[in-house]
N, C-alpha and C positions, 0 to 999 in steps of 0.2 A: 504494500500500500504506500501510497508518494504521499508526501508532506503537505498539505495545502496553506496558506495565510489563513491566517483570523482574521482578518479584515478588523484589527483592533476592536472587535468583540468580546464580551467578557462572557466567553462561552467556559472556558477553566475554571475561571472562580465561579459562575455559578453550578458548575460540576461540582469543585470541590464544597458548596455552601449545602448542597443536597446531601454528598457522601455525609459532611458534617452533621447534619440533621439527622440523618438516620440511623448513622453512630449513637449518636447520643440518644435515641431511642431504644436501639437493641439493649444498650447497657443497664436499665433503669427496669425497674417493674411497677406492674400496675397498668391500667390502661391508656390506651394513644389517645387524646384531647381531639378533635375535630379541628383546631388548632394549629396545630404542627403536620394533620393531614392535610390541611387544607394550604401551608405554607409549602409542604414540598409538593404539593399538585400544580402549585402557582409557581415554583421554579422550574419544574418539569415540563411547565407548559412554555417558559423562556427560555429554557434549552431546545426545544422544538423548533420553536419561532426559528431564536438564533441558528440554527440550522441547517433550513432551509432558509434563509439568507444567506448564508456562506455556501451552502451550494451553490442559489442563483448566480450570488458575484463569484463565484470560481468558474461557472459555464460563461459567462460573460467575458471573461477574461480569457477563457479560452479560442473563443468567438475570436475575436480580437486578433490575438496569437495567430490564428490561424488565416486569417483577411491578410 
Protein backbone atom coordinates (compact mmCIF):
# COMPACT_ATOMS: atom_id res chain seq x y z
CA UNK A 1 0.00 0.00 0.00
CA UNK A 2 1.79 3.75 -1.12
CA UNK A 3 1.61 6.47 1.39
CA UNK A 4 -0.88 9.06 0.52
CA UNK A 5 -0.84 13.07 2.08
CA UNK A 6 -3.29 14.06 4.67
CA UNK A 7 -4.15 16.88 3.08
CA UNK A 8 -3.31 18.50 6.72
CA UNK A 9 -6.27 16.73 8.03
CA UNK A 10 -6.54 15.67 11.59
CA UNK A 11 -7.47 12.38 10.55
CA UNK A 12 -4.43 10.76 13.25
CA UNK A 13 -5.48 12.57 16.16
CA UNK A 14 -8.95 11.97 15.75
CA UNK A 15 -7.97 8.02 15.38
CA UNK A 16 -5.93 8.25 18.14
CA UNK A 17 -8.96 10.46 20.31
CA UNK A 18 -11.35 7.26 19.43
CA UNK A 19 -8.44 4.50 20.38
CA UNK A 20 -8.21 6.82 23.46
CA UNK A 21 -11.86 6.64 24.24
CA UNK A 22 -12.32 3.23 24.06
CA UNK A 23 -9.29 2.43 26.01
CA UNK A 24 -10.41 4.05 28.76
CA UNK A 25 -13.80 2.23 28.48
CA UNK A 26 -12.41 -1.32 28.32
CA UNK A 27 -10.56 -0.53 31.54
CA UNK A 28 -13.40 0.68 33.90
CA UNK A 29 -16.48 -1.24 34.99
CA UNK A 30 -19.96 -0.67 35.01
CA UNK A 31 -21.97 0.46 32.22
CA UNK A 32 -21.17 2.63 28.89
CA UNK A 33 -23.10 6.26 29.57
CA UNK A 34 -24.98 7.00 26.17
CA UNK A 35 -22.36 9.71 26.48
CA UNK A 36 -19.18 8.42 25.60
CA UNK A 37 -21.21 6.34 23.00
CA UNK A 38 -22.42 8.82 21.54
CA UNK A 39 -18.88 10.98 21.56
CA UNK A 40 -17.09 8.01 19.70
CA UNK A 41 -20.15 7.61 17.09
CA UNK A 42 -19.41 11.44 16.57
CA UNK A 43 -15.65 10.82 15.99
CA UNK A 44 -16.32 7.82 13.88
CA UNK A 45 -18.50 9.62 11.97
CA UNK A 46 -15.25 12.59 11.26
CA UNK A 47 -13.08 9.95 10.49
CA UNK A 48 -15.51 8.89 7.77
CA UNK A 49 -16.11 12.21 6.58
CA UNK A 50 -12.31 12.93 6.66
CA UNK A 51 -11.83 10.08 4.56
CA UNK A 52 -13.59 10.32 1.91
CA UNK A 53 -12.11 13.65 1.42
CA UNK A 54 -8.61 12.59 1.35
CA UNK A 55 -9.76 10.01 -1.15
CA UNK A 56 -11.43 12.62 -3.27
CA UNK A 57 -8.33 15.09 -3.12
CA UNK A 58 -5.85 12.12 -3.65
CA UNK A 59 -8.16 11.09 -7.11
CA UNK A 60 -7.93 14.74 -7.98
CA UNK A 61 -4.52 14.99 -7.70
CA UNK A 62 -4.07 12.16 -9.50
CA UNK A 63 -6.35 13.59 -12.23
CA UNK A 64 -3.99 16.08 -12.54
CA UNK A 65 -0.74 13.84 -12.43
CA UNK A 66 -1.88 12.27 -15.05
CA UNK A 67 -3.30 15.42 -17.78
Amino acid sequence: MRSLPDHGLPLVQLKEQRRDLIVALQNRSGPVGSWELMQIAAIQTAILAFEEVIADLDAEQEMEAAA
